[in-house]
C-alpha positions, 0 to 999 in steps of 0.5 A: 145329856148329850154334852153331860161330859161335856164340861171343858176341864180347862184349866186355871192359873193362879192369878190377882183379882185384877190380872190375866185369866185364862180364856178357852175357846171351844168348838163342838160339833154333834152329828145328825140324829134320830130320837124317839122318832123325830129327826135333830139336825147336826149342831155347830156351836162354840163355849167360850170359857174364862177361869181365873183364881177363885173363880169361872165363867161358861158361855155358850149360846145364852146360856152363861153360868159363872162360879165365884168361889170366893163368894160361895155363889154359882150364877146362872144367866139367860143372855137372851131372857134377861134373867139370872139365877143366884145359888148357895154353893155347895148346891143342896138339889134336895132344896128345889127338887119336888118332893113328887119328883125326888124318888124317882130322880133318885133311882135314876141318879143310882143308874149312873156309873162312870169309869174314868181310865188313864192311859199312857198313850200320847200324841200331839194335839195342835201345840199340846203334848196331850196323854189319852184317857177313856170314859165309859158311863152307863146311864139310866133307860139301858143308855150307856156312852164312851168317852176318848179324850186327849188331855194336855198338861202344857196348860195351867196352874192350879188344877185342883182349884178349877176341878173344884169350880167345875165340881160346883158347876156340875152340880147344877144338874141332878144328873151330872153331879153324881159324876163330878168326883170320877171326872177329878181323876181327868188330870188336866185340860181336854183338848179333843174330845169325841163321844158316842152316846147310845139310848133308846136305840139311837146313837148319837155321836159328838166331837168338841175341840179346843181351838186356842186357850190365850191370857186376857184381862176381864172386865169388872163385870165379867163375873158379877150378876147383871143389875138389869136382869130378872130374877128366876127361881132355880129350875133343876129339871129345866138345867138337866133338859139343857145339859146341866150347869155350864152352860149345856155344859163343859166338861168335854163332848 
């Protein structure tokens, strides 16, 4: 849940199936924290995220996930187990969920609430004009987290296309899901993002920032599934304990 906004709303340009994608660069940063009496040390990681036409690929750590509009296909790669997973897009959870499993998934499904607010204050973040938006969400357990994200507009082409992507993305865990139409009204990419999340009395606080977004070529492969890896049932439970589609996730913090 911790990176469950964390979905990196970067942003696509319209481009030739052969041409130069968009490549963002994240760092993200979660504090030291205490949960459910165990101790979880401070974590550095870096997402990686390249976004063209019709199509998105999210790396971060082994974990890589990749949309393909085109195809109607979301994949799922373990870089370090060597497996892949392959979905129908729209995703239809209802499919892999266990019938024991699916009342009580969704009733936490109908805890979560979030609100996604514009405001007009503005600053530059880097290079970036970026404008401030707030997101408050409620979630199940009397958990709740707040969102303050600076979004610019100086980058990017098709915003519909990739919020789609992202929408696809999402829909990987049960829980970020229910979330992907509010965070559409999020018109632009984040370029700084910081979050505090609280839940079962602890607070978790963490910060993701974009450090470049540059215009590369990918390789043939880049968004195809690996010939040489196993392939793995979907395990939607196993992708909510991760953070959800995205590779433990994109959409900011």
């Amino acid at each position: 849940m911790k990176t469950l906004l964390a979905l990196a709303f970067a942003t696509a340009i319209s481009a030739p199936a052969f041409g130069h994608d968009t490549v963002i660069t994240k760092e993200k940063h979660t504090d030291a924290a205490k949960m459910m009496g165990q101790d979880r040390p401070a974590q550095d990681v870096k997402q990686v995220i390249w976004i063209g036409k019709d199509h998105m690929r999210v790396e971060e750590g082994d974990k890589v996930t990749i949309v393909r509009a085109d195809l109607k296909k979301l994949y799922i790669l373990d870089t370090k187990a060597k497996t892949r997973t392959a979905l129908d897009l729209p995703l239809d959870m209802k499919k892999y969920m266990p019938a024991d499993m699916a009342p009580m998934m969704e009733q936490m499904m109908s805890q979560i609430k979030i609100t996604v607010t514009p405001t007009t204050e503005t600053k530059k973040v880097k290079d970036w004009n970026a404008t401030k938006y707030t997101v408050a969400m409620t979630l199940p357990m009397g958990g709740s987290a707040t969102q303050e994200m600076w979004v610019t507009k100086d980058v990017g082409g098709d915003r519909a296309g990739w919020q789609d992507m992202y929408a696809a993305l999402m829909s990987a865990s049960p829980f970020s899901a229910a979330m992907a139409n509010e965070m559409k009204k999020i018109d632009g990419l984040p370029v700084l993002s910081e979050r505090t999340q609280t839940m079962m009395g602890s607070e978790v606080k963490s910060k993701e920032s974009v450090v470049s977004v540059e215009e590369k070529e990918p390789t043939a492969e880049l968004y195809e599934l690996p010939k040489d890896y196993t392939d793995k049932p979907f395990d939607p439970m196993a992708e909510m304990k991760m953070g959800g589609g995205g590779g433990r996730a994109p959409h900011g913090g």
